[in-house]
N, CA, C and O atoms as a GROMACS GRO file, in nm:
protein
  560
    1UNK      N    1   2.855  -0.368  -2.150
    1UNK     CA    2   2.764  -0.417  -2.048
    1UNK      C    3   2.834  -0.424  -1.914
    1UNK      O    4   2.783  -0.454  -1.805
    2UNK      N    5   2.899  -0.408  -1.927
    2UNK     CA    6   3.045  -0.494  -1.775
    2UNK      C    7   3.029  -0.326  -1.706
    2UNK      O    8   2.999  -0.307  -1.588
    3UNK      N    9   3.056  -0.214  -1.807
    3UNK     CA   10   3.038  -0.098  -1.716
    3UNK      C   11   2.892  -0.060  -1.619
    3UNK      O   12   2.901  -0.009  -1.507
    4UNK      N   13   2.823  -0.079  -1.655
    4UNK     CA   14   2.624  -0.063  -1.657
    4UNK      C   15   2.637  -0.202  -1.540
    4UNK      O   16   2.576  -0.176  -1.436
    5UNK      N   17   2.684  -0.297  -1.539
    5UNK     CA   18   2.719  -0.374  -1.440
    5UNK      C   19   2.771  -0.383  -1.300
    5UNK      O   20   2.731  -0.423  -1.191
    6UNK      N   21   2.910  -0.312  -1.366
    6UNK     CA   22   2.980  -0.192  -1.240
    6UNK      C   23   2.888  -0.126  -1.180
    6UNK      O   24   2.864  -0.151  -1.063
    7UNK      N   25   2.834  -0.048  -1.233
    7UNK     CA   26   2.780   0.028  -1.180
    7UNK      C   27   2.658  -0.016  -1.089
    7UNK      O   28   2.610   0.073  -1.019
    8UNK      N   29   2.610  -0.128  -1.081
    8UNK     CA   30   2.498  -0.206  -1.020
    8UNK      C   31   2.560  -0.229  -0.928
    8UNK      O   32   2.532  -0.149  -0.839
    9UNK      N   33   2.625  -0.292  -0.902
    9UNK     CA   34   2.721  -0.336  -0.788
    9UNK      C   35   2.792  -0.231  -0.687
    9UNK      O   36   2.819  -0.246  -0.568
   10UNK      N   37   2.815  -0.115  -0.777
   10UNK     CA   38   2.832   0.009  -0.675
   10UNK      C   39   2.771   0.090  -0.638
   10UNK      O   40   2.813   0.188  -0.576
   11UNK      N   41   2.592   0.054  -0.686
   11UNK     CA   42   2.483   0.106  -0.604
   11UNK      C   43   2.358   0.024  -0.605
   11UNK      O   44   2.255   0.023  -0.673
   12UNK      N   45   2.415  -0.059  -0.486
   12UNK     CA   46   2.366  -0.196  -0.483
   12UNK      C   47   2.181  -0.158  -0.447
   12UNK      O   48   2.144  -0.041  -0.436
   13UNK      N   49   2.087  -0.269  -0.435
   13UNK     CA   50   1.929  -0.266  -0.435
   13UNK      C   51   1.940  -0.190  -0.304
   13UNK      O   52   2.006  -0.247  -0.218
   14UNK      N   53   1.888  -0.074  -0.274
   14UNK     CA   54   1.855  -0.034  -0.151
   14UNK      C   55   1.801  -0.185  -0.015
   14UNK      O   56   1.742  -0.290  -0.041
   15UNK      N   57   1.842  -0.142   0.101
   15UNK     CA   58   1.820  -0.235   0.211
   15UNK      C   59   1.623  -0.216   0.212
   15UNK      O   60   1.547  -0.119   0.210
   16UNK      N   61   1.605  -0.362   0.218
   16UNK     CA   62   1.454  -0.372   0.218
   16UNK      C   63   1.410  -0.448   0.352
   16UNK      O   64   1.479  -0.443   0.454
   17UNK      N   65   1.283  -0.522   0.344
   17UNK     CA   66   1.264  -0.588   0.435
   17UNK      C   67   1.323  -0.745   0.465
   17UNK      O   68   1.363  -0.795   0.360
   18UNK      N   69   1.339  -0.838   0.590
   18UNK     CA   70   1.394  -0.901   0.511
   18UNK      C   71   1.370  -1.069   0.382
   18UNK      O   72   1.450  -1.158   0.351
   19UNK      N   73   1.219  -1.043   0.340
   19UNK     CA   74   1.126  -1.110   0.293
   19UNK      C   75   1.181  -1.027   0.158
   19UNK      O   76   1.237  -1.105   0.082
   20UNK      N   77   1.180  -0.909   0.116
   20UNK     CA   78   1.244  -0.881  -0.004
   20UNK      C   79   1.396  -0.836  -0.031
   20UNK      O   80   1.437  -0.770  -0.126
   21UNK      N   81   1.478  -0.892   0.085
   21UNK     CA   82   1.616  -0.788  -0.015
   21UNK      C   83   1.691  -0.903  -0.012
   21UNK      O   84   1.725  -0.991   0.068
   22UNK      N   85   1.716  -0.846  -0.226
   22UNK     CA   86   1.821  -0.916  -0.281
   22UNK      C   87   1.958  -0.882  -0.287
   22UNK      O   88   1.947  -0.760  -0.279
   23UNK      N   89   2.044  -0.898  -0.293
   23UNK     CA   90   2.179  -0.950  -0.364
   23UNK      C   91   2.152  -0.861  -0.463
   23UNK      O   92   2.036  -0.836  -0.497
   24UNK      N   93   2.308  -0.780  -0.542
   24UNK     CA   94   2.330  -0.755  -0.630
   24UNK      C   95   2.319  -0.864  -0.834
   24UNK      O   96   2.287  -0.841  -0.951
   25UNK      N   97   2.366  -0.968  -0.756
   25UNK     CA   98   2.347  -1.068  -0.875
   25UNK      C   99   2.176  -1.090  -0.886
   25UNK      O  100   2.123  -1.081  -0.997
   26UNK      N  101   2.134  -1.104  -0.823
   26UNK     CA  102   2.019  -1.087  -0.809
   26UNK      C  103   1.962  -0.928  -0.904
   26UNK      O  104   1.932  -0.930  -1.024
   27UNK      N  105   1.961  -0.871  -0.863
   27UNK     CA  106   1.941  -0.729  -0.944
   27UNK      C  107   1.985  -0.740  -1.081
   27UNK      O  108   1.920  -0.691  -1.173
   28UNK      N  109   2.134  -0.827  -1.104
   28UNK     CA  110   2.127  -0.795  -1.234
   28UNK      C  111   2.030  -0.874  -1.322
   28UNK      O  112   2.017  -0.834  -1.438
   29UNK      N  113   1.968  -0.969  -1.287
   29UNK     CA  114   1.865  -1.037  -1.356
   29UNK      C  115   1.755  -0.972  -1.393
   29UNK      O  116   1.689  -0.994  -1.495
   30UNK      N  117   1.733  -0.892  -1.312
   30UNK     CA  118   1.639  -0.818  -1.314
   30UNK      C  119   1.658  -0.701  -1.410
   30UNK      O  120   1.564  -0.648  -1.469
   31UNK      N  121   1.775  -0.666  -1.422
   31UNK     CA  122   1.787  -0.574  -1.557
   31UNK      C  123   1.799  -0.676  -1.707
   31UNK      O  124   1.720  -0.687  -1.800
   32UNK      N  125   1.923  -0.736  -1.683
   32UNK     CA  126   1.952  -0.768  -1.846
   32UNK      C  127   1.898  -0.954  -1.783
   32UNK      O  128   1.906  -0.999  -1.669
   33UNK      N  129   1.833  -1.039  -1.946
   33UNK     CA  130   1.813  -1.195  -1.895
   33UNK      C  131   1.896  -1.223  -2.030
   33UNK      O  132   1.909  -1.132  -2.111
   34UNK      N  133   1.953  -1.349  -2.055
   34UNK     CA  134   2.042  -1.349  -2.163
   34UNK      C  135   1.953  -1.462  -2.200
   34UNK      O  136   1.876  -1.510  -2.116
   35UNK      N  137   1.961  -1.507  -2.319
   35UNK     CA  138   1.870  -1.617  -2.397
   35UNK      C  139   1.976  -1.663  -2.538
   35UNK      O  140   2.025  -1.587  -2.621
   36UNK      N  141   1.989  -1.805  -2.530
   36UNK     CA  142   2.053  -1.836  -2.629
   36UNK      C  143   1.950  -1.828  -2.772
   36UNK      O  144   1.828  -1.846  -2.772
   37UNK      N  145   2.029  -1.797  -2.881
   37UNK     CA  146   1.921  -1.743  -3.042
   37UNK      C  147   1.894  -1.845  -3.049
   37UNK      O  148   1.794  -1.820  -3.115
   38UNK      N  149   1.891  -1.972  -3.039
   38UNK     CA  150   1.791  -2.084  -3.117
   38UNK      C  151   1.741  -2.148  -3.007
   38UNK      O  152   1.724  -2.269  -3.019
   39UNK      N  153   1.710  -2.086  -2.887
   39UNK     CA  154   1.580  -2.115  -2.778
   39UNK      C  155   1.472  -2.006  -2.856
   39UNK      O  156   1.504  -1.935  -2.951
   40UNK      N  157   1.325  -2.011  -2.786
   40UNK     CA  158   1.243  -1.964  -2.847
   40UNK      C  159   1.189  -1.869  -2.734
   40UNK      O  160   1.128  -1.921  -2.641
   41UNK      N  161   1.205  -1.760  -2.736
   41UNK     CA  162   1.225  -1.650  -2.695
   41UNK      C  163   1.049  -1.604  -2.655
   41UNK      O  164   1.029  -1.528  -2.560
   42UNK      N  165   0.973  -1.639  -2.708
   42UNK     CA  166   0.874  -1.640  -2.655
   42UNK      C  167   0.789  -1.702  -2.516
   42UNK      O  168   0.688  -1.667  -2.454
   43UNK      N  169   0.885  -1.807  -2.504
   43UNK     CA  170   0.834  -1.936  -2.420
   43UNK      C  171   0.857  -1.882  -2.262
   43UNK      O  172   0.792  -1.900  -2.159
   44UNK      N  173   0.987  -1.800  -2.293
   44UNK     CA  174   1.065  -1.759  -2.195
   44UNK      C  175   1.014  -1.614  -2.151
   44UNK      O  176   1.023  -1.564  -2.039
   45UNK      N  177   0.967  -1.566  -2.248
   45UNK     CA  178   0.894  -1.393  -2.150
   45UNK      C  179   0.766  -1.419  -2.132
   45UNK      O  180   0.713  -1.319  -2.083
   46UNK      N  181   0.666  -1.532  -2.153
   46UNK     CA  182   0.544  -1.584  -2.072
   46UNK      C  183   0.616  -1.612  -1.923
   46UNK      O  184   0.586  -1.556  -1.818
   47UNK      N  185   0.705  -1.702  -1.940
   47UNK     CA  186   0.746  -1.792  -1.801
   47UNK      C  187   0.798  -1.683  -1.701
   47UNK      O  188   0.826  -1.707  -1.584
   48UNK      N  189   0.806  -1.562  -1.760
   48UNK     CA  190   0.865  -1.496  -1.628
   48UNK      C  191   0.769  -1.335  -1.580
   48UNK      O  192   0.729  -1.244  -1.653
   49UNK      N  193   0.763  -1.348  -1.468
   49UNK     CA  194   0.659  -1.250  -1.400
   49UNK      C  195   0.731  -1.110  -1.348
   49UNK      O  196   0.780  -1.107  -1.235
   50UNK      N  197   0.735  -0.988  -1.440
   50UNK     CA  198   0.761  -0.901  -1.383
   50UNK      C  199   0.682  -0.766  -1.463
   50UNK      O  200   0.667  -0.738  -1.582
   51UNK      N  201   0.639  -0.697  -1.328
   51UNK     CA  202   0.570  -0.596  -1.368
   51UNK      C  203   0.671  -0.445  -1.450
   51UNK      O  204   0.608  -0.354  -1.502
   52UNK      N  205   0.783  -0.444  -1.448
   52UNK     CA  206   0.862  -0.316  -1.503
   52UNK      C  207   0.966  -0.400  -1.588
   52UNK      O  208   1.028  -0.505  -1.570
   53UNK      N  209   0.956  -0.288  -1.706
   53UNK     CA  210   1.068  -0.298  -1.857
   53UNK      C  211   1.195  -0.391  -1.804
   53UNK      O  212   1.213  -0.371  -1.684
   54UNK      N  213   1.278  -0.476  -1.855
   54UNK     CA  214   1.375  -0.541  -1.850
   54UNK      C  215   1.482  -0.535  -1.984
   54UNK      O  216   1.451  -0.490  -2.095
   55UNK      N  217   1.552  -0.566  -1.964
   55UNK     CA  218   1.629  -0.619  -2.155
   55UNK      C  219   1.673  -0.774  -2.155
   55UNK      O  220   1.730  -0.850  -2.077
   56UNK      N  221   1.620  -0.780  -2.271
   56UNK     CA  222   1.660  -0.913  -2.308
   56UNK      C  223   1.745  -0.940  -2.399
   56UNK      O  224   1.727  -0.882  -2.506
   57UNK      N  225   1.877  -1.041  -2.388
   57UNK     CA  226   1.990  -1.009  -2.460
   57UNK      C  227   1.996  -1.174  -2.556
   57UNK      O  228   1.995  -1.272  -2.481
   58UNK      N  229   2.002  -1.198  -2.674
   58UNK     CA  230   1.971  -1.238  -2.792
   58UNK      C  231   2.076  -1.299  -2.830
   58UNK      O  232   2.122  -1.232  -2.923
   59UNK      N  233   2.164  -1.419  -2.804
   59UNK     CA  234   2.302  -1.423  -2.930
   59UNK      C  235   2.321  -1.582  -2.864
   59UNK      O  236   2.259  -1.635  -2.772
   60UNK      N  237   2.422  -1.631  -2.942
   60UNK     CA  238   2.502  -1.762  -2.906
   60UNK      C  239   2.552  -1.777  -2.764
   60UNK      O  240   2.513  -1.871  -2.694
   61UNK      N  241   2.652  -1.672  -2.715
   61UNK     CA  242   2.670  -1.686  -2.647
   61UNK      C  243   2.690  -1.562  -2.550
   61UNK      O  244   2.694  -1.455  -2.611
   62UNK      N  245   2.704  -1.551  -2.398
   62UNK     CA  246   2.695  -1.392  -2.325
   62UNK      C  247   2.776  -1.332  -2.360
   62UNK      O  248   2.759  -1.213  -2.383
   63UNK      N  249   2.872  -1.382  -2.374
   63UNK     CA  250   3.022  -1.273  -2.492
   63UNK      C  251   2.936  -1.223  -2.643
   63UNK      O  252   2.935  -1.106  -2.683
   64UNK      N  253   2.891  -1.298  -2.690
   64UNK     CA  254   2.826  -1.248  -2.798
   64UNK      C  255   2.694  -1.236  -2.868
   64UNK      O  256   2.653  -1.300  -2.964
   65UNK      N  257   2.631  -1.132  -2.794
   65UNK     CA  258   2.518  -1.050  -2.800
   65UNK      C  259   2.479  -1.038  -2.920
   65UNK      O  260   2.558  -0.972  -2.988
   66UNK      N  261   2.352  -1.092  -2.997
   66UNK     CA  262   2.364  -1.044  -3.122
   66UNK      C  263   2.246  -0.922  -3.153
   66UNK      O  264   2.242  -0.850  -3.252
   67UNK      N  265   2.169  -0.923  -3.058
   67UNK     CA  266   2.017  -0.863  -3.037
   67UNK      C  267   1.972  -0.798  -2.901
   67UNK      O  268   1.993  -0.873  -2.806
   68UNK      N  269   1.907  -0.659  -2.866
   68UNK     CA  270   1.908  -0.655  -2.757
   68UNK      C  271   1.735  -0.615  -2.771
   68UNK      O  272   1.689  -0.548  -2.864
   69UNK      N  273   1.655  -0.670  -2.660
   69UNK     CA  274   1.509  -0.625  -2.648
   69UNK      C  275   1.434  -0.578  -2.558
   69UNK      O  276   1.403  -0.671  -2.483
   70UNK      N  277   1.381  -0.471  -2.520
   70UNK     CA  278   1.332  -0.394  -2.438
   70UNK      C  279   1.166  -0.508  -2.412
   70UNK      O  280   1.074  -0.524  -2.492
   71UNK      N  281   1.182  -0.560  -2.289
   71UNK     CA  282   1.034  -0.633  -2.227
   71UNK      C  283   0.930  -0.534  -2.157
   71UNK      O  284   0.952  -0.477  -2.051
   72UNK      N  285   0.816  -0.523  -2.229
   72UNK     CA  286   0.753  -0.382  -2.149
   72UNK      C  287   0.579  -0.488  -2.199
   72UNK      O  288   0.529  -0.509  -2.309
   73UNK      N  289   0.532  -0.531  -2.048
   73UNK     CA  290   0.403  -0.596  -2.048
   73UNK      C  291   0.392  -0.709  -2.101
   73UNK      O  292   0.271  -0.732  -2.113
   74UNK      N  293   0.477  -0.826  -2.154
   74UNK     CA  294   0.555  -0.910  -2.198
   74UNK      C  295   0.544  -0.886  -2.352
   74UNK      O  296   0.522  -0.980  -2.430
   75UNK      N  297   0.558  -0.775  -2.388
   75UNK     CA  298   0.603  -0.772  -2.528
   75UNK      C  299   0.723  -0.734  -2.604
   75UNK      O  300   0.734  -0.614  -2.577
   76UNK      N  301   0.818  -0.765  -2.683
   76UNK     CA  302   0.914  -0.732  -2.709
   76UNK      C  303   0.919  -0.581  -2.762
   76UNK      O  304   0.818  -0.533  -2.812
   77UNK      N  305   1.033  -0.508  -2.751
   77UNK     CA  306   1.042  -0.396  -2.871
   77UNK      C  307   1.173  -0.437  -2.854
   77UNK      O  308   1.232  -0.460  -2.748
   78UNK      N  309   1.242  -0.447  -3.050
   78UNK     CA  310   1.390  -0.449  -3.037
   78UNK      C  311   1.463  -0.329  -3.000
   78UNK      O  312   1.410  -0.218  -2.996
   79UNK      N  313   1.554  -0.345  -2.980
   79UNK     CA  314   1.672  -0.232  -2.967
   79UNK      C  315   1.689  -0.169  -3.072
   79UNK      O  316   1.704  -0.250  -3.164
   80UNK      N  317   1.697  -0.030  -3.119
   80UNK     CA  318   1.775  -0.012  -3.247
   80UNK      C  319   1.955  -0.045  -3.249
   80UNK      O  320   2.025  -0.115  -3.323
   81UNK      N  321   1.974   0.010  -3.175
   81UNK     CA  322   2.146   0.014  -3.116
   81UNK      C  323   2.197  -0.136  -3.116
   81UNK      O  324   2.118  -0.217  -3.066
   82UNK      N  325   2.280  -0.170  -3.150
   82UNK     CA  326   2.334  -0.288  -3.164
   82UNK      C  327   2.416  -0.323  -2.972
   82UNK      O  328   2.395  -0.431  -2.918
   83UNK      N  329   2.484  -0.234  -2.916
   83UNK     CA  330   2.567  -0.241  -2.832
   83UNK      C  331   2.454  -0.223  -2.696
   83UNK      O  332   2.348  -0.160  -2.696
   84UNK      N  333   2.520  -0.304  -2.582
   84UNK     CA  334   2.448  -0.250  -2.478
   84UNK      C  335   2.450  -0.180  -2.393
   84UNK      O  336   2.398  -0.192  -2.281
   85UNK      N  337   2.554  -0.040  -2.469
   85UNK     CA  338   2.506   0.075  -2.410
   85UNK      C  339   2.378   0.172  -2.442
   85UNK      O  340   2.334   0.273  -2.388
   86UNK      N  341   2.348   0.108  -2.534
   86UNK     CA  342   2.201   0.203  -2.654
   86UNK      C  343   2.101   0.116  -2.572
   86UNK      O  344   1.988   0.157  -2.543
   87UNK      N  345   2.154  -0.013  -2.532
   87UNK     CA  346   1.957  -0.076  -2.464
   87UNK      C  347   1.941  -0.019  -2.395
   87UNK      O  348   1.844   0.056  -2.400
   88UNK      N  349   2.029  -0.021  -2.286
   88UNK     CA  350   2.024   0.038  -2.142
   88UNK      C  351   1.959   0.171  -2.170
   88UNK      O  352   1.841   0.186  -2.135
   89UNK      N  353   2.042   0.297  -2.246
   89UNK     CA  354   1.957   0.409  -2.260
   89UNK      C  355   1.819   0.378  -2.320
   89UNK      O  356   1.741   0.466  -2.284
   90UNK      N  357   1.768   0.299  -2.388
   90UNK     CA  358   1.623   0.256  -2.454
   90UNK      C  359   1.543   0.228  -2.323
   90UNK      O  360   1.442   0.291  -2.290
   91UNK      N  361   1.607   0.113  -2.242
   91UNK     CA  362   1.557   0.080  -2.158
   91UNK      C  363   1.483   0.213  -1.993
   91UNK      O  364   1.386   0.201  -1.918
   92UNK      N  365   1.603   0.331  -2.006
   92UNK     CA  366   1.585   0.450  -1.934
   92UNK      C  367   1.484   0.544  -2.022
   92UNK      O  368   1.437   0.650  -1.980
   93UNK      N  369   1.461   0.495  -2.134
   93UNK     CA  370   1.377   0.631  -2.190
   93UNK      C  371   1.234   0.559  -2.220
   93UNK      O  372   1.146   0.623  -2.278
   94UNK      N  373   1.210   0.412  -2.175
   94UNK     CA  374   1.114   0.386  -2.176
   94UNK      C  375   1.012   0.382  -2.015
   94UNK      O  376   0.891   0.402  -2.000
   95UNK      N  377   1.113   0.351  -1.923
   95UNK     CA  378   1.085   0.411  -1.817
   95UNK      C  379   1.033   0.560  -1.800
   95UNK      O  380   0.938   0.581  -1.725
   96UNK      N  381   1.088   0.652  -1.861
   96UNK     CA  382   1.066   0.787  -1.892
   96UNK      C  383   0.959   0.831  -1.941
   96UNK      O  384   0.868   0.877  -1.873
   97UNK      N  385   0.958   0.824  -2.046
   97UNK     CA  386   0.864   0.853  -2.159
   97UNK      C  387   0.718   0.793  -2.131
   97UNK      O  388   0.611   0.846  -2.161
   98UNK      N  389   0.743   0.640  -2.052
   98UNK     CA  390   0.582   0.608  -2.053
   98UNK      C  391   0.545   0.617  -1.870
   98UNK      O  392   0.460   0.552  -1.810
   99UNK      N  393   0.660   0.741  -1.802
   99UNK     CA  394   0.638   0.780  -1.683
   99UNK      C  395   0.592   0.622  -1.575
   99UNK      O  396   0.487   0.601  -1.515
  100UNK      N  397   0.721   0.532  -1.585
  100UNK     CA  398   0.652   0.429  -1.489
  100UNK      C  399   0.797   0.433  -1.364
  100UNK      O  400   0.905   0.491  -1.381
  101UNK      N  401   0.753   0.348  -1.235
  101UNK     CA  402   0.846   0.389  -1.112
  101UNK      C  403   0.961   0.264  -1.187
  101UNK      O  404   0.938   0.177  -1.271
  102UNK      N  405   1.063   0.293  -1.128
  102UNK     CA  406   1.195   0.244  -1.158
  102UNK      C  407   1.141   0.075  -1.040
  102UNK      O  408   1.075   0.065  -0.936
  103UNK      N  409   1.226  -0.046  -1.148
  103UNK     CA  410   1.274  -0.149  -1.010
  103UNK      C  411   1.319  -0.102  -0.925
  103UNK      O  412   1.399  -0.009  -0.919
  104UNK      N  413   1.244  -0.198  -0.802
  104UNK     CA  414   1.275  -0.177  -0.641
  104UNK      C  415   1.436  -0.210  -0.643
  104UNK      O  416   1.502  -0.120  -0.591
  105UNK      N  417   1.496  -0.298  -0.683
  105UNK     CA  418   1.654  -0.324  -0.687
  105UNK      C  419   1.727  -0.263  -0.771
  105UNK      O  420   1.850  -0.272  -0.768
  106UNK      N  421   1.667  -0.197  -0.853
  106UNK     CA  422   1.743  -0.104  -0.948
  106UNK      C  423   1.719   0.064  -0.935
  106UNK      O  424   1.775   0.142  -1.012
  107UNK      N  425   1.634   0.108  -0.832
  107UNK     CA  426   1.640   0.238  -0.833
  107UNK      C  427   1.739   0.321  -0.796
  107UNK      O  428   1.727   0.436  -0.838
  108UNK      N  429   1.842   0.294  -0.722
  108UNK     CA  430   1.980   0.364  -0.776
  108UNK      C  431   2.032   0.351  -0.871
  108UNK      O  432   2.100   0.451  -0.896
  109UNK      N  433   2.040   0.254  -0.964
  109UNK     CA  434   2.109   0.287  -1.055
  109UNK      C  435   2.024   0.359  -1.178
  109UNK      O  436   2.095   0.406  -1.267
  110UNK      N  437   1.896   0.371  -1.191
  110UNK     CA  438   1.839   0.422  -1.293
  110UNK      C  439   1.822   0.595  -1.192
  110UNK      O  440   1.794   0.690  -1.265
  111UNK      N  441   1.836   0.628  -1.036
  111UNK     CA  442   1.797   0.728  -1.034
  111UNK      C  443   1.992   0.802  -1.077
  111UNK      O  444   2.020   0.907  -1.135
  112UNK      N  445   2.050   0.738  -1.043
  112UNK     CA  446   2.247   0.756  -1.107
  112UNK      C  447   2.211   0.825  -1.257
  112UNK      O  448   2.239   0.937  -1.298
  113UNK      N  449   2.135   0.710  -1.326
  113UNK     CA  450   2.093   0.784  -1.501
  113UNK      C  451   2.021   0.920  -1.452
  113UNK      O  452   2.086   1.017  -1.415
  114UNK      N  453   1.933   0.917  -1.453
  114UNK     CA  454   1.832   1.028  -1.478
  114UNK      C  455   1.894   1.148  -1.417
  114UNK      O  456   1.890   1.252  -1.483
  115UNK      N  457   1.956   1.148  -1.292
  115UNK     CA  458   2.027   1.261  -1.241
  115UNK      C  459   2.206   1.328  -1.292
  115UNK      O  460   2.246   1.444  -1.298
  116UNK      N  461   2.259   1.230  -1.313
  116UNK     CA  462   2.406   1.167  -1.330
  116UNK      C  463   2.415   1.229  -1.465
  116UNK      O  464   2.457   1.339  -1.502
  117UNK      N  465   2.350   1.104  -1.546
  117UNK     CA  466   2.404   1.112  -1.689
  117UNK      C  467   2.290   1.211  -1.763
  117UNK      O  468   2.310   1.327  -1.800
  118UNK      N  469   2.182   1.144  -1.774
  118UNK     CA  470   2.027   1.298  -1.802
  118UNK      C  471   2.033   1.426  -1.755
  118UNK      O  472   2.029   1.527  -1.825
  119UNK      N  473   2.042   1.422  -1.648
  119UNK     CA  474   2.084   1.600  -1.571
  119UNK      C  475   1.906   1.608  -1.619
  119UNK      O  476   1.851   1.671  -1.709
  120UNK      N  477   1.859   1.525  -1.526
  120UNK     CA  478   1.655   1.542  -1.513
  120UNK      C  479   1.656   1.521  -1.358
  120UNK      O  480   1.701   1.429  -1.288
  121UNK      N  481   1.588   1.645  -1.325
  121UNK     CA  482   1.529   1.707  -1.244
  121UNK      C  483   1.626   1.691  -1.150
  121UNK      O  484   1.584   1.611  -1.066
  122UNK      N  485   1.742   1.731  -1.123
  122UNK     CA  486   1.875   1.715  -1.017
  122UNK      C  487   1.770   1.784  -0.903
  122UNK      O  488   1.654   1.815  -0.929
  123UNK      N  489   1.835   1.803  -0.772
  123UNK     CA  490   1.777   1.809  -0.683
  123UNK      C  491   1.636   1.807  -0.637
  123UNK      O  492   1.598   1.792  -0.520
  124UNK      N  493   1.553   1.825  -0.759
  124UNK     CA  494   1.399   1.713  -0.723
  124UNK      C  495   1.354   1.595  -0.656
  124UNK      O  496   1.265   1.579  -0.572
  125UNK      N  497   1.465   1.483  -0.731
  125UNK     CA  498   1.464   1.347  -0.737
  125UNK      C  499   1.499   1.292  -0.576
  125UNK      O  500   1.608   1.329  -0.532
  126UNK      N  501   1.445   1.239  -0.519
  126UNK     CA  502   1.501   1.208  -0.401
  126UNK      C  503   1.604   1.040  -0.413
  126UNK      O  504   1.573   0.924  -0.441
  127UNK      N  505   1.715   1.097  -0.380
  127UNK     CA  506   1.838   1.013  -0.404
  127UNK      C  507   1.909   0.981  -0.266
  127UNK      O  508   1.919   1.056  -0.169
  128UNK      N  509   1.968   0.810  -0.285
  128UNK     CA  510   2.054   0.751  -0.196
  128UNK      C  511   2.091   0.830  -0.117
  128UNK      O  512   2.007   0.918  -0.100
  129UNK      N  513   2.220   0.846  -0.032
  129UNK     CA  514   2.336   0.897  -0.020
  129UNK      C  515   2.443   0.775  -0.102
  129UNK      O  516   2.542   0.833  -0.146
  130UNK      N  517   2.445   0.695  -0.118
  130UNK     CA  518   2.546   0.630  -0.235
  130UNK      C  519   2.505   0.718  -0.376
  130UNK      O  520   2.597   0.770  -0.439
  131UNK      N  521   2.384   0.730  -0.416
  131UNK     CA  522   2.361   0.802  -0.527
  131UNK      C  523   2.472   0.951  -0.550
  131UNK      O  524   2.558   0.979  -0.634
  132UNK      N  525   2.417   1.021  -0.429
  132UNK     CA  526   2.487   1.136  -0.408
  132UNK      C  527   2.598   1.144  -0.416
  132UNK      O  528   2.643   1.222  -0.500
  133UNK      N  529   2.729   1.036  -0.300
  133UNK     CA  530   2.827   1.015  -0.324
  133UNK      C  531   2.905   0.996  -0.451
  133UNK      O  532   2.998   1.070  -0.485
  134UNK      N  533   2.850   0.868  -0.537
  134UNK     CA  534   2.926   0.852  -0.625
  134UNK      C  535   2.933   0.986  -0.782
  134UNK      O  536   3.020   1.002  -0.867
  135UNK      N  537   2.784   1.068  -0.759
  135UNK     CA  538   2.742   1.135  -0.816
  135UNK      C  539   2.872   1.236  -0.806
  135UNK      O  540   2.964   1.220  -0.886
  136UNK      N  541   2.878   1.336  -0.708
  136UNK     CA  542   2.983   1.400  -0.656
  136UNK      C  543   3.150   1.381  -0.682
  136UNK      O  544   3.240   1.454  -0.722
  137UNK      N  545   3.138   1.255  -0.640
  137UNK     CA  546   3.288   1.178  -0.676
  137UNK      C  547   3.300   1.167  -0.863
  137UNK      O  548   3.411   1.192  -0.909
  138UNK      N  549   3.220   1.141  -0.934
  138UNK     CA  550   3.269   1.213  -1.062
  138UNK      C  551   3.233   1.316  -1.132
  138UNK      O  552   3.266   1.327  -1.250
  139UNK      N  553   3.161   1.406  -1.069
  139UNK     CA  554   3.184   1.529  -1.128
  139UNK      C  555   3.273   1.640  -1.047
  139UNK      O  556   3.277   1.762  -1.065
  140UNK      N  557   3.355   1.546  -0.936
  140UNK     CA  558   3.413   1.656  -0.904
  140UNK      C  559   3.567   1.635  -0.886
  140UNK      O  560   3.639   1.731  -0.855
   0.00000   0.00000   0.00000
């Protein structure tokens, strides 16, 4: 998770207005929410309002993850993948597959996936120049 993290931080929420722009820590909430296993996990994806997929991370404690869950319309789907490098890709192929726009604070780093690591639709996609940069800087 710490890498997928990195990587948020080095392609931070695009500059917005200033009524919406967050902070990187900020963004990461917006991807992964952590929930201790004997809170009730239901209570907690009513209480929170967001229109695009999230993951929700399941265990004792943030070191130890025991469950990871894809939030899409406040309903759960588990992870198959135990690790949270498999949510994250769950989390990109549900974006995908059910064709919806990426978070406003996360669209560099999911357009980084789709171009970066997917190799979907490279020069189609209209990307950062941080996108581009860091893109460049490791494949070259």
């Amino acid at each position: 998770m710490s890498s997928v993290l990195l990587l948020l931080h080095l392609l931070p929420p695009p500059p917005g207005k200033k009524k919406t722009k967050i902070c990187s820590t900020e963004a990461v909430e917006r991807l992964v929410n952590f929930h201790k296993s004997c809170t009730s996990i239901e209570g907690l994806i009513s209480g929170r309002e967001s229109h695009q997929p999230y993951l929700r991370a399941s265990g004792r404690l943030k070191s130890k993850i025991d469950k990871f869950y894809v939030v899409v319309d406040k309903h759960l789907i588990p992870c198959a993948g135990t690790s949270s490098l498999s949510a994250v890709d769950e989390l990109f192929k549900v974006h995908y597959v059910f064709n919806l726009s990426y978070e406003g604070a996360l669209v560099n780093v999911f357009t980084f996936l789709q171009t970066t690591i997917y190799n979907i639709d490279i020069g189609l996609t209209s990307e950062s120049p941080r996108v581009t940069e860091l893109r460049a800087k490791l494949l070259n």
